[in-house]
C-alpha positions as CSV (number, residue, x, y, z in Angstrom):
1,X,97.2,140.2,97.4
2,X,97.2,136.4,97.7
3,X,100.3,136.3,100.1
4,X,102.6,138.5,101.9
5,X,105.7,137.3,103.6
6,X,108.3,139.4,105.5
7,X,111.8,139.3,106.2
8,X,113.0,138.7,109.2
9,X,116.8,139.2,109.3
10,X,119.2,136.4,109.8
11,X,116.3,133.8,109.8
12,X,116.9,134.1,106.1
13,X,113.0,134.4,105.8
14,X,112.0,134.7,101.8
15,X,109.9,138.1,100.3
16,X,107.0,136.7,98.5
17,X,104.6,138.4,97.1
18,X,101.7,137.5,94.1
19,X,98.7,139.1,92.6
20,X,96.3,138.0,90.5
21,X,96.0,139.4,87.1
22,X,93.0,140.1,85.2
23,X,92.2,136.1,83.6
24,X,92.8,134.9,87.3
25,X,96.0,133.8,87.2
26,X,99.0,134.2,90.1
27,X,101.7,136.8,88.8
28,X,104.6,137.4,90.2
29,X,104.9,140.8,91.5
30,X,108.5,140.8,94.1
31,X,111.2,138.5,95.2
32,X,113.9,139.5,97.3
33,X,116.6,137.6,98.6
34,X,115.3,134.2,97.4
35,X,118.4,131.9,96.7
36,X,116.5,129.4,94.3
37,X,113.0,130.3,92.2
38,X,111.1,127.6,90.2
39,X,108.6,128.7,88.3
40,X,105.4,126.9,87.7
41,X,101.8,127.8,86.1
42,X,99.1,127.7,88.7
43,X,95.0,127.9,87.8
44,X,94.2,129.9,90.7
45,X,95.0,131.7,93.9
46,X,94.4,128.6,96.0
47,X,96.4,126.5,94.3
48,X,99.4,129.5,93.6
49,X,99.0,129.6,97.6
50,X,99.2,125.5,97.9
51,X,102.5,125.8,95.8
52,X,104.1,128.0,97.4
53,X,103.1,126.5,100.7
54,X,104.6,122.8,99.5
55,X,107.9,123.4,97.9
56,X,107.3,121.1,95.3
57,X,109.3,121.9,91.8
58,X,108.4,121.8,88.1
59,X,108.4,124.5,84.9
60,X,105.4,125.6,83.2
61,X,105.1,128.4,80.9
62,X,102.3,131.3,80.9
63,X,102.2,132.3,84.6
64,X,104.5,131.9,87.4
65,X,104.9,131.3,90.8
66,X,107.9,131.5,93.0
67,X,107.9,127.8,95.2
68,X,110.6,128.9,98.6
69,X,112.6,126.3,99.9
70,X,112.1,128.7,103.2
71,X,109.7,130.6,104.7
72,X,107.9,132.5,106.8
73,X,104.1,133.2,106.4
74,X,102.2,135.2,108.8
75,X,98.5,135.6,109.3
76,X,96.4,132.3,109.2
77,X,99.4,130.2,108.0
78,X,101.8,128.3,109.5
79,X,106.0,128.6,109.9
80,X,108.6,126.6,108.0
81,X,111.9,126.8,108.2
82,X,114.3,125.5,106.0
83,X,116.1,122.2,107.0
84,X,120.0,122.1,107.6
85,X,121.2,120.8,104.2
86,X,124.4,119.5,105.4
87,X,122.9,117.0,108.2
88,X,122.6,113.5,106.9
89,X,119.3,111.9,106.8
90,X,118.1,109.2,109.1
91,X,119.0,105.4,108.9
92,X,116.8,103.6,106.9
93,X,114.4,101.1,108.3
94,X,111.2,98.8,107.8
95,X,113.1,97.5,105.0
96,X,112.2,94.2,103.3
97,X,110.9,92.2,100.5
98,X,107.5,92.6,99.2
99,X,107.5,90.5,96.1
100,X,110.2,87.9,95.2
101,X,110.4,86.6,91.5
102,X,112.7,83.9,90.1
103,X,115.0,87.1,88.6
104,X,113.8,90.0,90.7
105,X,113.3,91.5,94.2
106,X,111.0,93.9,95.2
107,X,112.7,95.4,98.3
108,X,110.5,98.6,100.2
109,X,111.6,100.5,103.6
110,X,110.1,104.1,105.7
111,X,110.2,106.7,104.2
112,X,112.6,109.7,105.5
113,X,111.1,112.8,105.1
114,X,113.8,115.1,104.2
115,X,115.7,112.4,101.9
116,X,116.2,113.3,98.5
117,X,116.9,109.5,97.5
118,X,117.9,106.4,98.3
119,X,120.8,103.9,97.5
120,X,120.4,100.3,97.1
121,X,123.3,97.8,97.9
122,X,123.4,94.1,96.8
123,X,126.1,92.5,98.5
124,X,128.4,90.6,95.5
125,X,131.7,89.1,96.0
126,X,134.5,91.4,97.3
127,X,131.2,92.8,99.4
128,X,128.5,95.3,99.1
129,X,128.1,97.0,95.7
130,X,125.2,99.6,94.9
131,X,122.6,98.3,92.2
132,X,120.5,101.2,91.7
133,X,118.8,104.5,92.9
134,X,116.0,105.8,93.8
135,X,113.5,108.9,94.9
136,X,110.7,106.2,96.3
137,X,110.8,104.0,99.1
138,X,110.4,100.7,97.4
139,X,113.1,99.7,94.2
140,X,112.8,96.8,91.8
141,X,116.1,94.3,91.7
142,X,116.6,92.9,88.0
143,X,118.5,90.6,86.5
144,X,119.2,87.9,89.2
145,X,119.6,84.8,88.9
146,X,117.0,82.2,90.1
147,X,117.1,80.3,93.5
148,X,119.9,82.8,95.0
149,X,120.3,84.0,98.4
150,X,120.7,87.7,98.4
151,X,121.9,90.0,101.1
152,X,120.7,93.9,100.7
153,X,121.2,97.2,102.7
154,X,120.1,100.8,101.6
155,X,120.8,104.0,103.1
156,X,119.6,107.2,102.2
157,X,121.1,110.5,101.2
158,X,120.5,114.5,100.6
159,X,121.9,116.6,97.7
160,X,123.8,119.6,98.6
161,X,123.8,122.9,97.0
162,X,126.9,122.0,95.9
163,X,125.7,118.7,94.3
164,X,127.1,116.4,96.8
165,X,125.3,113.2,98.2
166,X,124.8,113.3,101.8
167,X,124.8,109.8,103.1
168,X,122.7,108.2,106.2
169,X,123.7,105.2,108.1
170,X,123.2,101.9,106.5
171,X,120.2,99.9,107.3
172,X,120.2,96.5,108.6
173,X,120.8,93.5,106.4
174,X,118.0,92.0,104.6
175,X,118.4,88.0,103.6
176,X,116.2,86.9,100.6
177,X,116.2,84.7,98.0
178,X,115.0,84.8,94.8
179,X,112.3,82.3,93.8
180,X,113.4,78.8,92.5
181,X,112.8,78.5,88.3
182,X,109.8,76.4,87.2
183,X,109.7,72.4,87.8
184,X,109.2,70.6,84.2
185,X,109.3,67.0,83.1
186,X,106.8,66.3,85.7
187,X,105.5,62.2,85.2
188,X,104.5,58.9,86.7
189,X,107.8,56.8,86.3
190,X,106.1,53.5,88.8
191,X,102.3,52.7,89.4
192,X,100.9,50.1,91.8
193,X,97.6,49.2,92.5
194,X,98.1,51.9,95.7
195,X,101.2,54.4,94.7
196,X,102.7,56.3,92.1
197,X,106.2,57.3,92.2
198,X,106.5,60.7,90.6
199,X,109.7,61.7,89.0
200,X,110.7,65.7,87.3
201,X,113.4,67.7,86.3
202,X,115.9,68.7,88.4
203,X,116.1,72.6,89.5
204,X,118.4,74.4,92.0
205,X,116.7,74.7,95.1
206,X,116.3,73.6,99.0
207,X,113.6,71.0,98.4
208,X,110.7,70.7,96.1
209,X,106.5,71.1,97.0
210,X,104.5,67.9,96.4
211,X,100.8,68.7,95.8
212,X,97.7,66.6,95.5
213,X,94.5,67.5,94.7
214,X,91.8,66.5,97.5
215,X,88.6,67.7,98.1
216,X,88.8,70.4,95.3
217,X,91.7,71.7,96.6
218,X,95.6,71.4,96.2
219,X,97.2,70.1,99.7
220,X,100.7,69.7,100.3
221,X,101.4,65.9,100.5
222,X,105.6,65.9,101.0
223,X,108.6,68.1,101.2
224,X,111.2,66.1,99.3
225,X,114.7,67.1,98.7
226,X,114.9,65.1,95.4
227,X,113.6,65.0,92.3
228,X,111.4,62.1,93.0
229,X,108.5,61.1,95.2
230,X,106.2,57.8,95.7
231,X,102.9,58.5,97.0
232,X,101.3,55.5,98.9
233,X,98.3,54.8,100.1
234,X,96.1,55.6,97.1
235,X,93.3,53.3,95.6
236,X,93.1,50.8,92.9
237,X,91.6,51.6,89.5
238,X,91.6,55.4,90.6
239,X,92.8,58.8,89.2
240,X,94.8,61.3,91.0
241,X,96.0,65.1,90.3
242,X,99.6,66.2,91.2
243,X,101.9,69.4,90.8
244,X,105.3,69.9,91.8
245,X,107.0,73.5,92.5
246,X,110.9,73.9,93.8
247,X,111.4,75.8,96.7
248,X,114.1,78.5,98.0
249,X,115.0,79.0,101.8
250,X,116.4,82.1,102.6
251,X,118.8,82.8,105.5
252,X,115.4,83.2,107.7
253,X,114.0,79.8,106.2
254,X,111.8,81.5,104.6
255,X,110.1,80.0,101.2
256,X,110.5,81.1,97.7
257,X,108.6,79.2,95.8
258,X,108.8,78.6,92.0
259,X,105.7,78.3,89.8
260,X,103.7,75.1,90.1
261,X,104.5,72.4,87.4
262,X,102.1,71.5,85.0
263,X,98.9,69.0,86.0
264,X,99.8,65.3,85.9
265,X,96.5,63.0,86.1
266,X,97.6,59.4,87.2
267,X,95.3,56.4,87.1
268,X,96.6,53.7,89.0
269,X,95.8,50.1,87.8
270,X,92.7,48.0,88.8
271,X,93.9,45.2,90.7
272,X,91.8,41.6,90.0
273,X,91.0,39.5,93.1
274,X,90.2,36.0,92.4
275,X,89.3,33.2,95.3
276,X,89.5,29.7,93.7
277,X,88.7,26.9,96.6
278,X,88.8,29.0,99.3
279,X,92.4,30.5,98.0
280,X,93.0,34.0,97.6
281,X,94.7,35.7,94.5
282,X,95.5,38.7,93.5
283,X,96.4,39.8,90.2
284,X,97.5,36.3,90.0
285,X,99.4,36.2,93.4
286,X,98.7,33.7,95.8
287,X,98.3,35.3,99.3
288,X,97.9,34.4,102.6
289,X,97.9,37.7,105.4
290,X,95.6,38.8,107.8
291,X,93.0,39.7,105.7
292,X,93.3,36.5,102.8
293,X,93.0,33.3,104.3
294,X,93.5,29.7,103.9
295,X,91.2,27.0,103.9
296,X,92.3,24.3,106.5
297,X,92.9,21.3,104.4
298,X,95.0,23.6,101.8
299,X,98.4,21.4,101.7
300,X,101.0,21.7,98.8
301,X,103.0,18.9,100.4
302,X,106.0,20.6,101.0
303,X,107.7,24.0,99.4
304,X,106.6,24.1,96.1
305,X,109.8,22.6,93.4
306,X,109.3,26.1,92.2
307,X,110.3,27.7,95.1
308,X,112.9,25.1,96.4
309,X,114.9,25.1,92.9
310,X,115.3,28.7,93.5
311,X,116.7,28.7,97.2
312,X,119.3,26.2,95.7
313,X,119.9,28.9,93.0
314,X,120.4,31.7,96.0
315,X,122.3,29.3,98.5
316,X,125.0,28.6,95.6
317,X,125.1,32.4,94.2
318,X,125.4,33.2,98.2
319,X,128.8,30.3,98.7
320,X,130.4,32.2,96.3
321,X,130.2,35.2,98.2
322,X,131.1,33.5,101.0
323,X,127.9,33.5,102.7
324,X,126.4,30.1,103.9
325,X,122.5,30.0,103.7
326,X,119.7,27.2,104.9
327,X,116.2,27.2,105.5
328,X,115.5,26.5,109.0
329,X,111.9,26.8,108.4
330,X,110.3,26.2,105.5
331,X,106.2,24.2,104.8
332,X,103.9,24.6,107.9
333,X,100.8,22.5,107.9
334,X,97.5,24.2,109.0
335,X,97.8,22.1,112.3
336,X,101.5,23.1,112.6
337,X,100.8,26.3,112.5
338,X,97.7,26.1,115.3
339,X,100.4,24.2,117.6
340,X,102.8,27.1,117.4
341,X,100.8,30.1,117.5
342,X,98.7,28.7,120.5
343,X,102.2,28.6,122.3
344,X,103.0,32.1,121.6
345,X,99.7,33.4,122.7
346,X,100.4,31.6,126.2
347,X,103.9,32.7,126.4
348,X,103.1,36.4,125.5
349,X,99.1,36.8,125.0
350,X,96.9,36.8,121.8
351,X,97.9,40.8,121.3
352,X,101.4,40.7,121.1
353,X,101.7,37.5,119.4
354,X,99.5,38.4,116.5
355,X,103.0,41.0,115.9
356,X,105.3,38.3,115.4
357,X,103.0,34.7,114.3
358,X,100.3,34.3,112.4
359,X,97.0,32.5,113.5
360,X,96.4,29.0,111.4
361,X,95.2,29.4,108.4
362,X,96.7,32.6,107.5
363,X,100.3,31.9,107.1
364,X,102.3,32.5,104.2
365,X,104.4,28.8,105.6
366,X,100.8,27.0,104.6
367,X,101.5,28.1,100.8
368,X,104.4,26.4,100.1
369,X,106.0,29.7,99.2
370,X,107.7,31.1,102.4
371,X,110.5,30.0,104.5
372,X,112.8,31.3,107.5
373,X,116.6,31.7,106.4
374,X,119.4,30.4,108.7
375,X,117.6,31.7,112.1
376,X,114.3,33.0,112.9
377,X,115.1,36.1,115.3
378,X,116.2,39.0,115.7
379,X,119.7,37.7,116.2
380,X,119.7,37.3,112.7
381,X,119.1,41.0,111.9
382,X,122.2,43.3,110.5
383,X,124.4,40.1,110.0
384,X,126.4,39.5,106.8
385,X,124.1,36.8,105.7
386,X,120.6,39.7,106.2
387,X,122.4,42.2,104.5
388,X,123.5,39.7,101.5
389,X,119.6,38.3,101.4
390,X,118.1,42.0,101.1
391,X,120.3,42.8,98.7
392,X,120.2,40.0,96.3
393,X,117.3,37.5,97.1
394,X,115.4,39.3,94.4
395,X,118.0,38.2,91.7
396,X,116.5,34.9,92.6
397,X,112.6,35.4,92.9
398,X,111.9,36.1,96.5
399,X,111.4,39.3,98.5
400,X,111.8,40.1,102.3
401,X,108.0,40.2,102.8
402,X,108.0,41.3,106.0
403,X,110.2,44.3,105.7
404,X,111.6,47.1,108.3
405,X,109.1,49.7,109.0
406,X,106.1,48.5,107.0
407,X,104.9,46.6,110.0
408,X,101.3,48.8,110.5
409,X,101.1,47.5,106.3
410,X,102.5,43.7,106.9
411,X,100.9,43.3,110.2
412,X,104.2,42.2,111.7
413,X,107.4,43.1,112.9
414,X,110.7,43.3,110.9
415,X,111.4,39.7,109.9
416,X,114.7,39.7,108.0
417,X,114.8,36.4,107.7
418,X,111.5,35.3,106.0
419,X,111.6,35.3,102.1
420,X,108.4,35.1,99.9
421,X,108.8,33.2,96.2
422,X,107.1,35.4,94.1
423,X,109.3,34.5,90.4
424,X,112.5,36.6,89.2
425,X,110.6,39.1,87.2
426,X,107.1,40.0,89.9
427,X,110.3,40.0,92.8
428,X,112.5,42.8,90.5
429,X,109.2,45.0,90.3
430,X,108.2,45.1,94.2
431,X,112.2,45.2,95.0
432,X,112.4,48.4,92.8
433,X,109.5,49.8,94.1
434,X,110.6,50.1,97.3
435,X,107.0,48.5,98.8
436,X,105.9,45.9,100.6
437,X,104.0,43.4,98.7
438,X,100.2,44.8,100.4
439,X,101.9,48.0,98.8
440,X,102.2,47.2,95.6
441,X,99.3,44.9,95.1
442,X,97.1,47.4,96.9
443,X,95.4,45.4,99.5
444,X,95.2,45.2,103.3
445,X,96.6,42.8,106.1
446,X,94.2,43.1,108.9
447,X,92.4,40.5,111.1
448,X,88.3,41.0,110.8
């Protein structure tokens, strides 16, 4: 005899009992009072005993042994008793999102022991709606849409003898997202000597992953929230390795991030310096900054016609507009330039005037090319006639060299009011690239 249970009355206890036959297989001999039987094949005692013992159910043919939803075992075994069918399981919790695709959720929770199931609940317009079922505690959500933010609950429930479904409580909300689909179109639509402006595809998403290879590895550079990007301070002559992926925030801010793009390898251009009697050029640029000097004797005479022709060209485009525009500084001889910048650095000291004037020999007012508009101050900034200048001085072959917030590039402060000649079509390119000119040319401004 492999097992012998006994009935106990009321405790509804169920009458087991099994033999083995003569191959070594568990037959059943009795069963009295036993509500439910499911028979299954067995390949020895032990395991008829372990069947019996789990409750698990299945159908084999050949041998059989009864598996009780209840009972009672006595000797060296323990005591079950059979759960109350009609109490609803636990609420469900734990419950959250292992794996998010650009179409699918992953959602897993606790297990409850004496669940038969689970229900899972996507909340959809008009509210929550169930998506699926299941006897695990983990279900796969299919067929969503990329870069949503979805909302789930799941609850649990029993099957009565009846076939009813039991229902536990609800479990908390869980806010996801799907992932964001895959960026394409990924290219270099600007290069500079020092930058690349990176443009894509647009997806639907929060913001979008800039990465740039460095050191063997991919490092986030920026987090921008359009589908372009410039990338500064790179080297001339020099190739660099970007991806782009789009990005998800659920309601927790967390990220659900899309594939990476494909590679792009950009080469930015070799820049040519030339010196030519003591004159600095770049890439055919005359320049005069902290770094590129002036020889003392260099003396154009004046503003170059070049340069004057055009101011007459902007001051006439600017009437019409009804804004009135004069140079009020324009050619400053090496001495001239020593006379002034001396006086700043008594007035304020050598530091803070090297923010605001440049030391002889290394002002752009030495080339010929540079000149204050209307007033040299800060006055000057936000009026109509600063605004009009940013705006269109470009039309007419200058720049605002020394722009807003490029003064750790420039070398000095915001000076709305000092244009740079550089010719109508070299003044369109730095205008639309958004740079300074050390920017685009890729080249320093910093005293030795």
């Amino acid at each position: 005899m492999l097992l012998c249970a006994l009935q106990n009355g009321a405790d509804m206890v169920y009458y087991i009992m099994c033999i083995e036959n003569d191959t070594g297989q568990p037959e059943l001999t009795e069963v009295l009072s036993v509500r439910k039987m499911i028979f299954r094949k067995a390949a020895s005692a032990a395991a008829a005993l372990a069947l019996c013992l789990s409750g698990t159910v299945a159908c084999y043919d050949d041998a059989y042994v009864v598996s009780a939803l209840q009972y009672k075992i006595y000797g060296n075994y323990q005591e079950q008793t059979k759960p109350d069918p009609t109490e609803p399981p636990a609420k469900v919790t734990g419950l959250y999102a292992s794996e998010t695709k650009t179409t699918s959720i992953r959602l897993c929770w606790d297990k409850i022991q004496d669940a038969d199931g689970y229900s899972v609940y996507l909340k959809q317009t008009g509210g929550y709606q169930e998506v699926g079922k299941t006897d695990a505690a983990t279900y796969n959500v299919t067929g969503l849409l990329p870069s949503w933010r979805r909302h789930f609950i799941v609850r649990a429930y029993k099957i009565g003898e009846d076939g009813t479904f039991i229902y536990g409580p609800y479990s908390d909300q869980l806010f996801t997202a799907t992932c964001a689909d895959t960026v394409t179109g990924l290219k270099a639509t600007k290069k500079t000597y020092n930058s690349v402006t990176l443009s894509w595809n647009r997806v639907s998403c929060n913001m979008y992953i800039v990465y740039q290879m460095k050191n063997g590895k991919w490092q986030r550079i920026a987090k921008p929230t359009t589908n372009s990007y410039t990338v500064t301070g790179l080297s001339n002559n020099t190739s660099y390795n970007f991806v782009i992926r789009a990005c998800k925030l659920d309601d927790y801010k967390k990220e659900h991030l899309g594939w990476l793009s494909n590679k792009l390898t950009v080469t930015t251009p070799k820049n040519t310096i030339v010196k030519k009697n003591g004159v600095t050029y770049v890439n055919g640029i005359l320049i005069a900054n902290k770094t590129y000097g002036l020889p003392s004797t260099y003396n154009p005479g004046g503003l170059t016609k070049a340069t004057y022709n055009a101011f007459l060209e902007m001051k006439n485009a600017a009437a019409k507009d009804g804004i009135s525009l004069w140079i009020c500084s324009g050619f400053r001889s090496y001495s001239t330039q020593s006379w002034l910048y001396n006086s700043y650095v008594n007035r304020d000291g050598r530091a803070k005037a090297d923010t605001y004037s440049a030391r002889p020999g290394y002002s752009e007012h030495q080339t010929g090319l540079a000149m204050d508009i209307n007033n040299a101050s800060s006055s000057f900034n936000n009026t109509r006639e600063a605004r009009w200048l940013a705006n269109n001085c470009w039309k007419y072959g200058f720049i605002i060299r020394y722009p807003n917030g490029k003064q750790n590039i420039t070398g000095y402060k915001y000076e709305s009011w000092h244009v740079r000649y550089l010719g109508k079509d070299m003044a369109k390119k730095v205008y639309d690239s958004g740079l300074c000119l050390e920017e685009y040319l890729g080249i320093t401004s910093r005293y030795k």
